[in-house]
C-alpha positions in Angstrom: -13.4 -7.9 -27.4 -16.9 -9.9 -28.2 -16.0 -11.8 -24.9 -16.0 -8.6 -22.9 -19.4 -7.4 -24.7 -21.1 -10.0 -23.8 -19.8 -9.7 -20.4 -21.3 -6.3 -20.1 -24.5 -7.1 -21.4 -24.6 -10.3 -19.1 -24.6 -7.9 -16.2 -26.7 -5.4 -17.1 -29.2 -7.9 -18.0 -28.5 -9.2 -14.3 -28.8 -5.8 -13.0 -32.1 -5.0 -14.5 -33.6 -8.5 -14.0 -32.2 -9.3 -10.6 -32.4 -6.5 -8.4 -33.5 -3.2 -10.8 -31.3 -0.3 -10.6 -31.4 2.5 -8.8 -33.4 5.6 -10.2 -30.9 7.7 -12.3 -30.6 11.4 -10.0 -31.9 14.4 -12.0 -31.9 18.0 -11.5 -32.9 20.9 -13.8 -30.0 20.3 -15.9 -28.7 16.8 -15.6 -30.2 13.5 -15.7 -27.7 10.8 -15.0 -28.4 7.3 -17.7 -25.7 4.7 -15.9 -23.7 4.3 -13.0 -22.4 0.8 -13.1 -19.1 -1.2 -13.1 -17.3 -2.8 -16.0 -14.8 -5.7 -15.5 -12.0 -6.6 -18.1 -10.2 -9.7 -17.8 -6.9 -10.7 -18.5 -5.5 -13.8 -18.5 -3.2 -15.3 -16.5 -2.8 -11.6 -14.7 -6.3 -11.9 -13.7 -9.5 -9.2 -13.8 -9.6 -5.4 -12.9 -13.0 -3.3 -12.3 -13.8 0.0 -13.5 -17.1 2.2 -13.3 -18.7 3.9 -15.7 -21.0 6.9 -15.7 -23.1 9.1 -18.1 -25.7 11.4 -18.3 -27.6 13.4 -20.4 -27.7 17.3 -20.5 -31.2 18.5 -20.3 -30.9 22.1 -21.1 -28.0 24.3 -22.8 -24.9 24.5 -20.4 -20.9 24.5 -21.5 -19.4 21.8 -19.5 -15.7 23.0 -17.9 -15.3 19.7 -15.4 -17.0 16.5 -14.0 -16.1 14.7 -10.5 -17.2 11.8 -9.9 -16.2 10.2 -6.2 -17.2 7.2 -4.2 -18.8 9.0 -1.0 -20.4 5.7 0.7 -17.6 5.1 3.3 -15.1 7.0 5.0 -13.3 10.4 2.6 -13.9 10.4 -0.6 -12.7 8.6 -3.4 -12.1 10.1 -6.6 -13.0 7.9 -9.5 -13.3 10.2 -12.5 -12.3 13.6 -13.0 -12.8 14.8 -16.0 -11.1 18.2 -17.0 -11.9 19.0 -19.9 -15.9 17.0 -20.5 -17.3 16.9 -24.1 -20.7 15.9 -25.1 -21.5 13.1 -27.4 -24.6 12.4 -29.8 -27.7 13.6 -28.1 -26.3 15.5 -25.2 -24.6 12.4 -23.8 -21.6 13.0 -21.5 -19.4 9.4 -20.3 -16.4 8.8 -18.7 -15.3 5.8 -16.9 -12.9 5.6 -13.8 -9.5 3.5 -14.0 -9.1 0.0 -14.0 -8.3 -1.5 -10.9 -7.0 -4.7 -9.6 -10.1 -6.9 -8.7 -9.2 -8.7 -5.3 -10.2 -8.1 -1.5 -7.6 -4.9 -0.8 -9.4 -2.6 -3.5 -12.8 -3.9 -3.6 -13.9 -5.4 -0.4 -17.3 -5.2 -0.8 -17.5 -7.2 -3.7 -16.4 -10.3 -1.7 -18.1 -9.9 1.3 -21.5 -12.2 0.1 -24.4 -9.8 0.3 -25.9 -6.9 -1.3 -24.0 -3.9 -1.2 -25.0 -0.4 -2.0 -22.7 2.4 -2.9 -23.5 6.1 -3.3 -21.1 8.2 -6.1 -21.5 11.9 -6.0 -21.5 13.6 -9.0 -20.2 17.2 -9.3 -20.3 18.9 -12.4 -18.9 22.7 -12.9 -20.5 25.0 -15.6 -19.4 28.2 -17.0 -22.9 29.5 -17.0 -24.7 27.8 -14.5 -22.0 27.8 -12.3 -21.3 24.1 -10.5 -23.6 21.2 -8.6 -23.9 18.2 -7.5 -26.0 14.9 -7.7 -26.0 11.9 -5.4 -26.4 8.6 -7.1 -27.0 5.5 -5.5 -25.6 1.9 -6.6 -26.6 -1.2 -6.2 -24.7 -4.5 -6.9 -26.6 -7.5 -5.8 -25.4 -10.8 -4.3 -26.1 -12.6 -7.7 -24.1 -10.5 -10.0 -21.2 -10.6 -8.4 -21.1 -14.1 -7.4 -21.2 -14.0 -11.6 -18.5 -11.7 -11.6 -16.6 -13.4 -9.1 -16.4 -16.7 -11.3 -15.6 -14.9 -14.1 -12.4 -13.5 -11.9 -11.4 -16.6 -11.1 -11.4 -17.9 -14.5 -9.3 -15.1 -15.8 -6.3 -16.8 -14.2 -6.4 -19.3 -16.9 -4.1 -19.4 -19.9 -5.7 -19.1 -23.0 -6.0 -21.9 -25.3 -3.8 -21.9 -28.6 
C-alpha cells in the first residue's frame, strides 16, 4: 500500500513539475480538482491503469449521475459512470474508472514515446439544475510515462520473501 502511495505522489509530482496540468474546466456549478491516472501493480501478473476524477460542487445542487468518457479519439469511451454520486467533505465528489490491463492493446498511447493529450468529458445530471457537461483536457508527458513504463516492467518480478 505505502509502495503505491508513493507511486501516486511520484507522479503527480512529475505532473506538476514536468509539464503542469491542464487548467481544471469550471462552470457555474462545478469546478473539476483532478483528472489523472493511477497505476497499481501486481507482481508477477504485471500493472493495470485507472483514472481518477473529482470535483468540487460550487453552489447547492443534488447530484442523480456523473459520466465520465474518453472523447479524444474515435466514439466514446465510458470510464466512469456513476449512478448514484455522493459528495464528500467540502463538496468533493470522486470516482475512479476500472482497472485495466496496462500493455499496447488498451493503452496505446502510453507507449507510443511522445506527449499525448487526452480530452474526458464530464457529464453530470442534476435534479434541479437539470444536466451538463465539461470538457477536460489531459496531459501525460513523455517523462512520466517512460517512469511509469519502468515501473510496469518491474511489476513482472516476484516479490522477494
Amino acid at each position: 500500500m505505502i509502495k503505491i502511495i508513493r507511486f501516486i505522489a511520484l507522479i503527480a509530482v512529475a505532473h506538476t513539475c514536468l509539464a503542469g496540468m491542464p487548467r481544471g474546466a469550471e462552470n457555474a456549478f462545478i469546478k473539476v480538482e483532478v483528472a489523472d491516472e493511477w497505476m497499481k501493480t501486481d507482481p508477477p501478473h504485471g500493472s493495470t491503469l485507472g483514472f481518477t476524477f473529482s470535483f468540487t460542487v460550487k453552489k447547492p445542487i443534488h447530484l442523480s449521475r456523473v459520466r465520465i468518457e474518453d472523447i479524444t479519439t474515435g466514439p466514446p469511451v465510458l470510464l466512469v459512470d456513476d449512478q448514484h454520486p455522493t459528495l464528500k467533505k467540502n463538496n468533493l465528489w470522486a470516482g475512479n474508472s476500472p482497472m485495466t490491463t496496462l500493455n499496447p492493446q488498451n493503452f496505446p498511447w502510453m507507449f507510443d514515446g511522445s506527449n499525448s493529450k487526452r480530452l474526458v468529458r464530464i457529464s453530470v445530471s442534476t435534479t434541479d439544475a437539470g444536466e451538463f457537461s465539461l470538457d477536460q483536457k489531459m496531459l501525460f508527458d513523455r517523462a512520466t510515462k517512460d517512469m511509469i513504463l519502468r515501473f510496469e516492467k518491474g511489476s513482472h518480478k516476484e516479490k522477494r520473501k
